[in-house]
N, C-alpha and C positions, 0 to 999 in steps of 0.2 A: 820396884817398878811394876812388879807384877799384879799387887793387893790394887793399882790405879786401872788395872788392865781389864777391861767388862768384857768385851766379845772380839773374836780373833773370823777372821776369812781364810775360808778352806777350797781349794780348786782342787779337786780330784781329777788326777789323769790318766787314771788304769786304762779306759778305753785307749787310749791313744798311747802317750809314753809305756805303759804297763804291758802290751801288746804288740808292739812295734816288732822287738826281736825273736818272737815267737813264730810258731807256725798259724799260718793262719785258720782263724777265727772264722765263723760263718758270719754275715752283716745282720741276720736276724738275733746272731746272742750277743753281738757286740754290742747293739741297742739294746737289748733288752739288759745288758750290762749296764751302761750309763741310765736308763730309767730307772733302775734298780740301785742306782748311787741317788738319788734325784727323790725316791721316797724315803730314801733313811737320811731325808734332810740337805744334800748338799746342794748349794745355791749358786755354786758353779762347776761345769764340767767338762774337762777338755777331750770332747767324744770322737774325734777326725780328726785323721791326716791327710789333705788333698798332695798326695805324692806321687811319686810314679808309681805304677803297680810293679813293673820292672825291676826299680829298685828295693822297693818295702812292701813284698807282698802281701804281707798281714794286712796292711792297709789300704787295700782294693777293696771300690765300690764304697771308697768315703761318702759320696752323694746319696747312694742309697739308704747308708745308718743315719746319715744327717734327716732324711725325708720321714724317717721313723719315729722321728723324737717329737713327744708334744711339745704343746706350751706349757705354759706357766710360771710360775716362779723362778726355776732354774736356768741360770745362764749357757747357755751350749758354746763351749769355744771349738773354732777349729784351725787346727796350724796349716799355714801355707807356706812351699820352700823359696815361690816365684812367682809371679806374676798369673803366668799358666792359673798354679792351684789357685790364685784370689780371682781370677775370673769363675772358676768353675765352684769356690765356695760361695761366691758372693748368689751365685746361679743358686745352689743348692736351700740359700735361705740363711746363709750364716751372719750372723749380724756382730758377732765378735770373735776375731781375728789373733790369733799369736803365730809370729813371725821370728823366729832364730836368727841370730846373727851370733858370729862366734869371738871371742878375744883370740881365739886363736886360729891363725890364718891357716894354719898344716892338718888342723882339725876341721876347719871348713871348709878344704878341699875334700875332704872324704868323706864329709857330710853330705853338703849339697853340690858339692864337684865346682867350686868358686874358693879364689880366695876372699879374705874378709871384705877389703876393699871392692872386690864386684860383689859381694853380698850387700855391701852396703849401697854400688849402687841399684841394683835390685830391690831395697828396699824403696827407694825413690819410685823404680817402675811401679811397685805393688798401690805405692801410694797414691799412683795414677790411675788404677783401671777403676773404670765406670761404675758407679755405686761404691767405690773405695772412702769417701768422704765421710758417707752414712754411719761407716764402723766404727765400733771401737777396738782400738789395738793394742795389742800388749809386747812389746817386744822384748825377747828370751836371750839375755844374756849370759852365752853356755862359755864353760871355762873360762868362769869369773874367777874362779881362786885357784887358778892351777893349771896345766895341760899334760895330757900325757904324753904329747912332743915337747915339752918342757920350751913352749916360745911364748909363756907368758909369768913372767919370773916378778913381775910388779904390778900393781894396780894401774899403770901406763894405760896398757893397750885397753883395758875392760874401759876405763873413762873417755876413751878414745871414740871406742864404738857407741855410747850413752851418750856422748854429746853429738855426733854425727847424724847417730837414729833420732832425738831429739829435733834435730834442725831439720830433720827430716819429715820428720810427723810430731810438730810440735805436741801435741793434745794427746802422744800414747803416753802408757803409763810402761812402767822399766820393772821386769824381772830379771835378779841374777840368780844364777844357773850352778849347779856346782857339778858339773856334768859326769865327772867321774870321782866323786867323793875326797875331792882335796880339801874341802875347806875346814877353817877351825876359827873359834872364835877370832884368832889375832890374824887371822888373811880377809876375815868380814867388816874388821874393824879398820883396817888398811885401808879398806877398797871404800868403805861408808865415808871418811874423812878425807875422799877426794871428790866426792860428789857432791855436788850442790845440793841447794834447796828443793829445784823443780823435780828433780830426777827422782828424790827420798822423796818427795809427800805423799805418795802412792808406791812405795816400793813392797817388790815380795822378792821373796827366795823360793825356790826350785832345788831341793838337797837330796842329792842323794846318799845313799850308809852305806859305803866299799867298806871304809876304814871304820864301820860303829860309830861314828862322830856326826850323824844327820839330827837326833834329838837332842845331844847336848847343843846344836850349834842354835835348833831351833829356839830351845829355851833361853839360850844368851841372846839370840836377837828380840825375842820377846821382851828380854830386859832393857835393851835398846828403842824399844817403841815400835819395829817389824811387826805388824798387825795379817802380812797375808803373807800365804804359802802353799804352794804346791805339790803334794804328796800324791801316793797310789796305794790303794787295799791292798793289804797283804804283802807291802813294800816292793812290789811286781817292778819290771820296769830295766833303763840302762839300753842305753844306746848300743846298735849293734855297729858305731863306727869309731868307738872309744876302747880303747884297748886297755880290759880289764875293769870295765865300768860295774857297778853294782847297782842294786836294787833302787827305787827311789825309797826318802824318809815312809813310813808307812800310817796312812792314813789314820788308822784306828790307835796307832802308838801314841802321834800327839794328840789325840781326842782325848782319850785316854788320860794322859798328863796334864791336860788343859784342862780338863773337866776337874782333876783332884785339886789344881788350883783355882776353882772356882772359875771360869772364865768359861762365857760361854760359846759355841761353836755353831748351837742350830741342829747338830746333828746327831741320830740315834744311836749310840752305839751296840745294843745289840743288835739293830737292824746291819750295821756295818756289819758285826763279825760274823753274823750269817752269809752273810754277800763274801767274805774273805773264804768262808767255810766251804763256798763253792767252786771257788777261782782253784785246786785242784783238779778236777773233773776238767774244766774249762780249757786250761792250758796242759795241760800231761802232767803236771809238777807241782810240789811241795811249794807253797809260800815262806817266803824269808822275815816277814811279819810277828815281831816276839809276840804279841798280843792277839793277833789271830792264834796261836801255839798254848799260851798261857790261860787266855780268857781274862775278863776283868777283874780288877781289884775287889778285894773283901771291904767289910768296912772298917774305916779307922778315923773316927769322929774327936779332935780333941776337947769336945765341949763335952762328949760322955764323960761321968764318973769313971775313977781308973776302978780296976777288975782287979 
C-alpha cells in the first residue's frame, strides 16, 4: 500500500497539545513557535486553546497568539471546549475549529467537567454560535482505543459519539485520538470496521507513544489508506487529565520514515529538527523525540552499487 501512497497531511500540534501541561509559555514564543512550524513547511497547525486560563494556564491569551499568526498557506486550527471558546475563537479570526469529545464519559468529566453526552450536547451549542457555519470542523475523538478509567472496553462507545458528532455537524471531518497511548494496530482496526464510509473519507489519528507503539500504529494505518495525522516536535505533549498519558507520536519521527518511504510530507526536516533542538530552552525539559536525539538517517540508496 505504501509504494501507491504519493503525499501524507501532517497537523502539528506542539503549540497547543505539546504545551498544554507545561508551565506556561509567553504568547509571543508560542507564536513565534507555530510560525516557526509554518516555515519548515507545515500546512496545518493546531496553534490555541480557547480554555479557561483557570484551568490550563499554559493556555492563556489564546487570542492574542491567534492575532500573531499571518497568512498564508498554513492552516491555523484552534480547539475549543464550549461554546464560550467558539465565540471567542471565531472573534479572534479562527476559521478552523477542533472540538473534543471523549469515548470516554469518566475522562470527560475531568477534561472538560461534562459527561460525554453533555459534551456532545455542547457540540450542538458550538454548532450554533454566530459565524459557526463559516468553519470548518474537526472533531477529536479522545480515547478512541482505550481509557484509563477502562469505560471504553469496545469500539461501541467511540462509534457512538462519530455518529452523534456527525448528525451534528454533518460536513466536519473525524479524528480518532489515542489519548493515552492505548492503541495498536488490532484496536484501530476494530474501531475502522465499524465506521462508515462518511466518517473514514477524511479520517486522521491523533497517537500518542506512552507504550512506543504511536509509529508502528502510524505506518500500519498508512497501510490501511490513513493519509492524515496529528503529531508534535519532539514528541511534546499528553494531557494533563489522563493519567499517565505520554508524549504525542513525534512529528519529525514520522517525517522521517515517510520521507525514507518515498512519500511526500511538504515538510523540511532539518528545519524541523532545529525547531525540536529549541523546545528544551522553551519548556525546562529534554524532548522524548528519538529523531530530535538521533538526528537523520545516513544514506542507504538500494539502486547504489553494493560496497
Amino acid at each position: 500500500m505504501t509504494d501507491q501512497v504519493t503525499t501524507v497531511s501532517i497537523r502539528d500540534v506542539t503549540p497547543r497539545d505539546g504545551l498544554q501541561a507545561g508551565s506556561p509559555v509567553s504568547v509571543a514564543a508560542r507564536a513565534e513557535l507555530a510560525v516557526a512550524l509554518a516555515d519548515a513547511g507545515l500546512a496545518h497547525v493546531e496553534a490555541v486553546s480557547f480554555v479557561s486560563a483557570e484551568a490550563v494556564p499554559s493556555m492563556a491569551g489564546a487570542d492574542e497568539v491567534f492575532r500573531l499568526l499571518p497568512g498564508g498557506r498554513t492552516v491555523w486550527w484552534a480547539l475549543v471546549p464550549n461554546a464560550r471558546g467558539a465565540r471567542a475563537a471565531l472573534a479572534a479570526g479562527a476559521g478552523s475549529v477542533t472540538v473534543t469529545v471523549s469515548a470516554s464519559s469518566a475522562y470527560s468529566e475531568k477534561n472538560v467537567r461534562r459527561t460525554t453526552v453533555e459534551a456532545l450536547a455542547g457540540l450542538a451549542e458550538i454548532a450554533g454560535v454566530p459565524g459557526a457555519s463559516g468553519a470548518a470542523f474537526d472533531i477529536v475523538v479522545s480515547c478512541a482505543f482505550g481509557s484509563p478509567f477502562d469505560d471504553v472496553r469496545s469500539p461501541a462507545p467511540v462509534i457512538e459519539v462519530v455518529e452523534e458528532a456527525l448528525r451534528v455537524i454533518p460536513e466536519a471531518r473525524i479524528t480518532l485520538a489515542d489519548t493515552t497511548g492505548t492503541a495498536t494496530p488490532r484496536r484501530i482496526a476494530a474501531v475502522l470496521a465499524e465506521l462508515d464510509a462518511k466518517a473514514t473519507s477524511d479520517l486522521g489519528l491523533h497517537l500518542h507513544d506512552t507504550r512506543g507503539t504511536a509509529l508502528a500504529n502510524a505506518l500500519w494505518a498508512l497501510e490501511q489508506g490513513i493519509l492524515r495525522f496529528d503529531t508534535a516536535t519532539g514528541g511534546l505533549g499528553g494531557s494533563p487529565f489522563a493519567p499517565g498519558a505520554g508524549g504525542n507520536l513525534a512529528t519529525e519521527d514520522l517525517v522521517l520514515m515517510l520521507e525514507d518511504l518515498g512519500v511526500s510530507t511538504g515538510i523540511d526536516l532539518d528545519a524541523l529538527l532545529r525547531i525540536a533542538g529549541s523546545l528544551p530552552a522553551l519548556t525546562g525539559h529534554a524532548v522524548p523525540g528519538r529523531t530530535a536525539l538521533a538526528g537523520p538517517l545516513p544514506t542507504f540508496d538500494s539502486r547504489l552499487p553494493s560496497e
